[in-house]
C-alpha positions as CSV (number, residue, x, y, z in Angstrom):
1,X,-62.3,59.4,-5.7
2,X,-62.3,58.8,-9.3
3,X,-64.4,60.8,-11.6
4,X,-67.9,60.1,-13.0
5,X,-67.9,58.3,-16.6
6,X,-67.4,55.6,-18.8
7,X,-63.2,55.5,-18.5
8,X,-62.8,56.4,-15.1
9,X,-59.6,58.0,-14.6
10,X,-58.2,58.3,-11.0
11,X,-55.9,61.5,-10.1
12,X,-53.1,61.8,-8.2
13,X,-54.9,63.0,-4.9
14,X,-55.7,59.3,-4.0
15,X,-52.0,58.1,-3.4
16,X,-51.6,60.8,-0.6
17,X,-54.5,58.9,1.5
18,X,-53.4,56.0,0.9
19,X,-52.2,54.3,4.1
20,X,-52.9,55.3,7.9
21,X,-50.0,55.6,9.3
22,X,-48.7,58.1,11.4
23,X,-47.1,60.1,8.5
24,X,-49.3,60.0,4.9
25,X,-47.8,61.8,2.5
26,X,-51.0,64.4,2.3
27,X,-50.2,65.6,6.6
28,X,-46.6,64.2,6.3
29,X,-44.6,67.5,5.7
30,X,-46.1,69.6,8.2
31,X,-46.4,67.4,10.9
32,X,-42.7,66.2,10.2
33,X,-41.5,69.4,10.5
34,X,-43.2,69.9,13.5
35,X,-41.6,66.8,14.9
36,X,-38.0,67.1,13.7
37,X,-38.1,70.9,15.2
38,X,-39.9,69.5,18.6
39,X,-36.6,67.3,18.3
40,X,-33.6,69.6,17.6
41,X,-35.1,72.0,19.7
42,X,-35.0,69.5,22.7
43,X,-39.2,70.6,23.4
44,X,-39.7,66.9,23.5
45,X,-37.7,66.4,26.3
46,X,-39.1,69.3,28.1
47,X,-42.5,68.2,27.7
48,X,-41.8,64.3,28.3
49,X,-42.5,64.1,31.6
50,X,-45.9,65.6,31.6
51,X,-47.2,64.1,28.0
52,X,-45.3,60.9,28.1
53,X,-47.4,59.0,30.3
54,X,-47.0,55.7,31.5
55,X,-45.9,54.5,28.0
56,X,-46.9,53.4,24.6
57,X,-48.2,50.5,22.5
58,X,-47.0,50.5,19.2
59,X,-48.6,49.0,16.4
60,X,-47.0,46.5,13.5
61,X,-48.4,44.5,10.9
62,X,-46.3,43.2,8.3
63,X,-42.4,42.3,8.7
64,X,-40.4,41.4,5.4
65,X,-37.3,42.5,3.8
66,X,-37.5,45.8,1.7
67,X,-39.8,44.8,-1.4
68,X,-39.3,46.4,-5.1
69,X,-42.3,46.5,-6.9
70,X,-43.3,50.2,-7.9
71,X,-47.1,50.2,-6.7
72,X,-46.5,49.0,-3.0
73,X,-50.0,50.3,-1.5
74,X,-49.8,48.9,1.7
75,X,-45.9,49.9,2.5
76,X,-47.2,51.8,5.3
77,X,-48.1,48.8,6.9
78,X,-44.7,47.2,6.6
79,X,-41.2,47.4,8.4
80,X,-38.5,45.4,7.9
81,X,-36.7,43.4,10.2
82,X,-33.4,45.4,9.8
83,X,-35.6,48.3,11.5
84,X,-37.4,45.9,13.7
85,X,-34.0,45.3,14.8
86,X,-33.0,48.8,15.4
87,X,-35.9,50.0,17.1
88,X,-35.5,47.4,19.9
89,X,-31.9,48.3,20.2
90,X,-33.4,52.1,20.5
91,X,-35.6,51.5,23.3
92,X,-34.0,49.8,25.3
93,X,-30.9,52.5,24.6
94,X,-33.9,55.5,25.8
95,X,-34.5,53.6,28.7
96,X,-38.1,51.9,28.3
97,X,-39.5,49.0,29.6
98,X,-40.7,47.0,26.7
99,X,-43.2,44.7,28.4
100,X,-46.1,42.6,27.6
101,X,-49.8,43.8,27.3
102,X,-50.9,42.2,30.7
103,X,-48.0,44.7,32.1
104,X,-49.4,47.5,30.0
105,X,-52.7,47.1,31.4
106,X,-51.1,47.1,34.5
107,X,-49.3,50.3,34.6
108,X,-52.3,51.9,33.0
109,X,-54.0,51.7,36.2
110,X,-51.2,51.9,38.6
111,X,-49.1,54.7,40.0
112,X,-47.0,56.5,37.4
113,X,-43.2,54.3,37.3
114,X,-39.3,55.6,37.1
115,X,-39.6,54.3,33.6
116,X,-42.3,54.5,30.9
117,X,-43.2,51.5,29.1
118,X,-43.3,50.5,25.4
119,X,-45.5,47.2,24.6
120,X,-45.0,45.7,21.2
121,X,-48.0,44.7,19.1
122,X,-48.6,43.0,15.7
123,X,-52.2,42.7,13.9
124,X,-53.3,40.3,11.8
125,X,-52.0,36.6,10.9
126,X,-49.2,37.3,8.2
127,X,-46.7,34.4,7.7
128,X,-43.9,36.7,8.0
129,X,-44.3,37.1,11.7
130,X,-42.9,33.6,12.1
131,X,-40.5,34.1,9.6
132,X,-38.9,37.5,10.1
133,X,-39.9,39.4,13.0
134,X,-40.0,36.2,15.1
135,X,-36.1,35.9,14.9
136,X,-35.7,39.6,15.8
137,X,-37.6,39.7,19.1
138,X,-36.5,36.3,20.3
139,X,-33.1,37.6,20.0
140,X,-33.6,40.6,22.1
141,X,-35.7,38.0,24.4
142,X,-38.4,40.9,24.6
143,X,-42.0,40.6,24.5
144,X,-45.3,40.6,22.5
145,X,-48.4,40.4,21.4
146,X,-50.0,39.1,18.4
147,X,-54.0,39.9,17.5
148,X,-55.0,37.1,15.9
149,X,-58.0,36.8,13.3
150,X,-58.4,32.8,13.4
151,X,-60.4,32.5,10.1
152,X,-56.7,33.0,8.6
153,X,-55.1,29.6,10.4
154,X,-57.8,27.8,9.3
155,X,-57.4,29.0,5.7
156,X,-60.8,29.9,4.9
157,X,-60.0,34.1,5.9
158,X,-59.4,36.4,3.0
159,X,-57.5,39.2,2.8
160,X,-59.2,41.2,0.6
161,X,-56.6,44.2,0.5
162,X,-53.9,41.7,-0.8
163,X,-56.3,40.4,-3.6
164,X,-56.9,44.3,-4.5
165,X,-53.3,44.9,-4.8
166,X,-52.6,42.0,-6.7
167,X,-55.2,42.9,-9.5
168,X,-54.9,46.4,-9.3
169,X,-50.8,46.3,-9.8
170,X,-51.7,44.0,-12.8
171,X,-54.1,45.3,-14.5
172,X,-54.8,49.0,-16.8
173,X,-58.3,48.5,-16.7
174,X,-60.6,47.3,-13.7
175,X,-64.4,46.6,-14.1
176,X,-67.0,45.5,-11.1
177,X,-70.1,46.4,-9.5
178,X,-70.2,48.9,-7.4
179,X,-73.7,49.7,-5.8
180,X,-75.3,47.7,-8.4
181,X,-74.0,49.1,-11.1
182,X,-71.2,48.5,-13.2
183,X,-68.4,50.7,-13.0
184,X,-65.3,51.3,-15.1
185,X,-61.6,52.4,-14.2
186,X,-58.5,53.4,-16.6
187,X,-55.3,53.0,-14.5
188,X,-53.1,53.2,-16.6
189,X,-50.7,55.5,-14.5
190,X,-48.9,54.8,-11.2
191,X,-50.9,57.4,-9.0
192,X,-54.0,55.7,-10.7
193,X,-53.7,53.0,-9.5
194,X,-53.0,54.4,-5.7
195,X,-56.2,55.9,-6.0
196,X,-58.5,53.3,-7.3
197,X,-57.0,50.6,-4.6
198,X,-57.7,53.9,-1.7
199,X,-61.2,53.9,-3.1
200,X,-61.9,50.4,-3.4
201,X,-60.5,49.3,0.0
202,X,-62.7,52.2,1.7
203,X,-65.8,50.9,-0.2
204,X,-64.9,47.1,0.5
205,X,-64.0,47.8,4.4
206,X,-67.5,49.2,4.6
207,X,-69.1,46.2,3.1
208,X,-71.5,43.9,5.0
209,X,-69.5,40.2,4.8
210,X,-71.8,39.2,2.6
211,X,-71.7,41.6,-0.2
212,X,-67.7,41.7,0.7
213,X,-67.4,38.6,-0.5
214,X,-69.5,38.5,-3.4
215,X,-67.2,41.8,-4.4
216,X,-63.8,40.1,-4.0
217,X,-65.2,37.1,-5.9
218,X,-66.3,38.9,-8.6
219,X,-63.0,40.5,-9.1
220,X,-61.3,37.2,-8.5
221,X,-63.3,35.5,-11.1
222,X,-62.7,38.6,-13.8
223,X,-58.9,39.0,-13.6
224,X,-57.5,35.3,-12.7
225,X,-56.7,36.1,-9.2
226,X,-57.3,33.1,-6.6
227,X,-58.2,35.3,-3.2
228,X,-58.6,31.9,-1.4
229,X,-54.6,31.0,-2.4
230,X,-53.3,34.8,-2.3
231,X,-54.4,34.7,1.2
232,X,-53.8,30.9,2.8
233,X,-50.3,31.8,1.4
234,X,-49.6,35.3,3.0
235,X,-51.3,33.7,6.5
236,X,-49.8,32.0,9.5
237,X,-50.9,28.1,9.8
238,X,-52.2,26.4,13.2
239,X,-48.3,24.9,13.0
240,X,-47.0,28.3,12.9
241,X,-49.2,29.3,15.9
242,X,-48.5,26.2,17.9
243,X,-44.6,27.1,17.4
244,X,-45.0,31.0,18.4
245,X,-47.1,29.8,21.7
246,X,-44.5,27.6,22.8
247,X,-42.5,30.7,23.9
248,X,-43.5,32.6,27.1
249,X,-42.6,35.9,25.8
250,X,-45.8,35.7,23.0
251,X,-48.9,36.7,24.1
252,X,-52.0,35.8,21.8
253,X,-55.0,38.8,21.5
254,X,-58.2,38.2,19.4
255,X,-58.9,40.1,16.5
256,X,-62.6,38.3,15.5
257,X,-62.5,35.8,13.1
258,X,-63.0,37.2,9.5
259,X,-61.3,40.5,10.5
260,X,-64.5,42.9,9.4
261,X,-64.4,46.5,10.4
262,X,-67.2,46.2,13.5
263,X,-69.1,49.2,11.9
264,X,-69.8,47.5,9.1
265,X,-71.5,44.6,11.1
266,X,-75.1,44.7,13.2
267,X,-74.6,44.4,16.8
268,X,-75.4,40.5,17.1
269,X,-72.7,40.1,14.4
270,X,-69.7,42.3,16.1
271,X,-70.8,40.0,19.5
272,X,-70.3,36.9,17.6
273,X,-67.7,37.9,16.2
274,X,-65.9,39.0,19.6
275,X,-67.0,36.1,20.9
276,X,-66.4,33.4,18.5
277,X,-62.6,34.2,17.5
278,X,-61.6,34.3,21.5
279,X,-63.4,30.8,21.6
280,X,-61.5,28.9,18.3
281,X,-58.0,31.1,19.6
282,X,-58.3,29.5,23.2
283,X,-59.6,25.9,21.8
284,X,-56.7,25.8,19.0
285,X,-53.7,27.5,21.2
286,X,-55.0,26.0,24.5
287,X,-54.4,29.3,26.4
288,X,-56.4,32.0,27.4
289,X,-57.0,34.7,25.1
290,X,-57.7,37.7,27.4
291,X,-57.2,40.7,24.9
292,X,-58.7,42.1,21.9
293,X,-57.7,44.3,18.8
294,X,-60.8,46.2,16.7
295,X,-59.9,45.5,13.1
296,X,-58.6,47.9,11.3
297,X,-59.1,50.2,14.5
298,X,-59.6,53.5,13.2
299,X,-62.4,55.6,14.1
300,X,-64.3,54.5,11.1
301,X,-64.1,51.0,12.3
302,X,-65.8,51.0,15.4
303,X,-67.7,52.9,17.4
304,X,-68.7,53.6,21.5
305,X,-71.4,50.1,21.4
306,X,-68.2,48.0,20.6
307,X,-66.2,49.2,23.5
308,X,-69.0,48.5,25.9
309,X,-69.5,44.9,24.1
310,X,-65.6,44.2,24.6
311,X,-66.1,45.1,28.3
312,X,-69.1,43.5,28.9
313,X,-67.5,39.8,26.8
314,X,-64.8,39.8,29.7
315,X,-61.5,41.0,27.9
316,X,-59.3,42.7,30.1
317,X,-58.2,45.5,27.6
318,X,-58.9,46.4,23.7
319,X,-56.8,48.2,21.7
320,X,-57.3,50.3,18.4
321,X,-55.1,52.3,16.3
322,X,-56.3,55.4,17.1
323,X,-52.8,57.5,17.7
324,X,-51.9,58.7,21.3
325,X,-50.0,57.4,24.7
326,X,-51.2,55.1,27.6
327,X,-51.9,57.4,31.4
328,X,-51.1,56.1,34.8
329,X,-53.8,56.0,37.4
330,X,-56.8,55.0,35.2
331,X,-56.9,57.8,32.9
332,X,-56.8,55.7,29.4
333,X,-59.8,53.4,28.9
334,X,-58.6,49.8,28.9
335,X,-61.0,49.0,26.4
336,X,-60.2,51.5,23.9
337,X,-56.3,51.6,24.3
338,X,-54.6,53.9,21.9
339,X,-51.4,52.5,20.0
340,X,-48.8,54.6,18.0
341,X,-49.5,52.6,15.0
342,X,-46.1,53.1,12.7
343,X,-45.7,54.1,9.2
344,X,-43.4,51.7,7.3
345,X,-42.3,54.4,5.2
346,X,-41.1,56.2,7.8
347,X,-37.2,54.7,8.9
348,X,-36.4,57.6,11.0
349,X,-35.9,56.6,14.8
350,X,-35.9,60.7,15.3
351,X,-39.3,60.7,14.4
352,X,-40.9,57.4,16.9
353,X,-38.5,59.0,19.7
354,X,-40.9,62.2,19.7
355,X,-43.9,59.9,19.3
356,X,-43.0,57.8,22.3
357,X,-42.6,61.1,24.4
358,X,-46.3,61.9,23.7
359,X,-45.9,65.7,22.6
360,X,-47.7,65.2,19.5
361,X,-51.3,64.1,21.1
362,X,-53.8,65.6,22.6
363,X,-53.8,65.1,26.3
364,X,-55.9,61.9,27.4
365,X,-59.5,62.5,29.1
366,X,-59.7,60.4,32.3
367,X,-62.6,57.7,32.3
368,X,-63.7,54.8,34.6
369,X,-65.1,52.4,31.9
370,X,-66.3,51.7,28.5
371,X,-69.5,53.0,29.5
372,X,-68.7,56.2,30.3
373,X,-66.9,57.0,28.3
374,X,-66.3,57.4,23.7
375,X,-63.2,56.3,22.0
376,X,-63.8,58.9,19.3
């Protein structure tokens, strides 16, 4: 967190949080070494069959060719379709199902199978979906599932953390309000600047919509950046959606409409929002949207009362990115589904074959519902 005073300078500690992926540079080393030696050693394979569980759900965002810039804060949430490409081939090469989230749900709740599964999962509405990872799985003819927040096809979502990058990347000096009072940053420096954007996307995800969007204006307004354009241009279009629900191996999931983290919302809010981005999805793709995504899906984005309202609004599973593997016989909660949620930076397919074998997570509780039982 930068210090306190008038030139704010930010340290170097903020670029190892930056990112939630599996591997952050500030647990990275440790818990790679763990992994590489669980690999080498074989333990992975010992301990497959009993940590493994019925499969896993991986999660994606982004999928574009390898970008240049310098400050890339959000690489974590990339891949590109080279390894897109390579990971399928990987899969199916280990032997796993790679199966829809209907299938998922399914297995979660079934008798253990031969094979585990892996379902694939991308959040968000970015435009390269269509473009590059599109091409990739239709290729391998597998299946997935895209969370959709529907205020981006309609052009009136903003993604905040692209604005942020853009100024931040541009900039040596940021000004804005921060609990009503102006604040003042020097980033001047590289890790600078991965620490301010760290600290301002924790304070904006925690924002009620209202003040987020006076915040992201404001900015917008004092450093020439057009959010409304930076975002319409990043985003998917209804014609982009209408193309990708023509094939029978995409499955559409809701992910609200504006895309807020459900903590920072009251309880009526979250509801409308569950309820009113499954209603434009269905009306726009004619289909029924039975499954949901809590954005940004970490534990500091939702909370026990949004798993009992994703139950109780009818969706037949919700997923987070909360790291771990899916049980047989009813032992993962349908409503708070963990996904193995995959660091961009990482290429190694060493490192998601451990992953997928489920030695690096703590065994699942078993629970019957939403209501009995916490995701965090």
């Amino acid at each position: 967190m930068p210090r306190r005073g008038a030139g704010r300078r930010a340290g170097t500690a903020g670029r190892a949080r930056t990112g939630r992926g599996i591997l952050t540079p500030d647990n990275g080393i440790l818990r790679r070494a763990r992994m590489e030696l669980a690999y080498f050693s074989g333990a992975f394979r010992l301990r497959e069959r009993e940590a493994g569980g019925a499969g896993a759900i991986l999660r994606f965002a982004r999928v574009r060719p390898r970008q240049r810039g310098r400050f890339q804060p959000l690489k974590s949430q990339e891949i590109t379709p080279g390894f897109l490409d390579r990971m399928i081939r990987a899969l199916k090469r280990w032997q796993y199902d790679i199966v829809g989230i209907d299938e998922a749900c399914r297995r979660a709740v079934t008798l253990p199978e031969r094979r585990r599964f892996a379902c694939l999962t991308f959040d968000g509405a970015s435009k390269d979906i269509v473009t590059h990872a599109w091409p990739v799985l239709a290729r391998h003819g597998v299946p997935f599932t895209l969370y959709l927040p529907t205020a981006f096809p309609d052009g009136v979502g903003v993604a905040w953390w692209l604005v942020l990058e853009d100024i931040i990347g541009r900039e040596s000096r940021i000004s804005l309000v921060i609990d009503g009072r102006e604040r003042h940053f020097a980033v001047s420096s590289l890790s600078d600047k991965y620490e301010l954007f760290d600290f301002l996307s924790g304070w904006l995800r925690k924002l009620p919509p209202p003040e987020l969007s006076y915040a992201v204006n404001d900015l917008g307004r004092r450093y020439s950046a057009d959010a409304a354009q930076i975002s319409r241009s990043a985003s998917l279009d209804w014609a982009d959606l209408a193309k990708l629900a023509a094939d029978p191996n995409v499955t559409f999931g809701s992910a609200t409409v504006n895309y807020p983290a459900l903590s920072s919302l009251k309880d009526a809010g979250a509801q409308r929002e569950m309820a009113m981005g499954r209603a434009v999805a269905e009306s726009a793709l004619r289909q029924q949207v039975r499954h949901f995504a809590y954005p940004f899906g970490d534990r500091d984005a939702f909370a026990r009362p949004h798993v009992v309202m994703a139950e109780e609004a009818g969706f037949a599973s919700a997923v987070s990115t909360i790291s771990g593997i899916v049980e047989a016989q009813g032992r993962t909660n349908l409503h708070a589904l963990p996904r193995i949620a995959w660091d961009g930076r990482v290429r190694s397919l060493r490192m998601m074959r451990v992953l997928l074998s489920g030695v690096m997570f703590p065994p699942v509780q078993p629970t019957r519902s939403a209501r009995h039982q916490s995701p965090i």
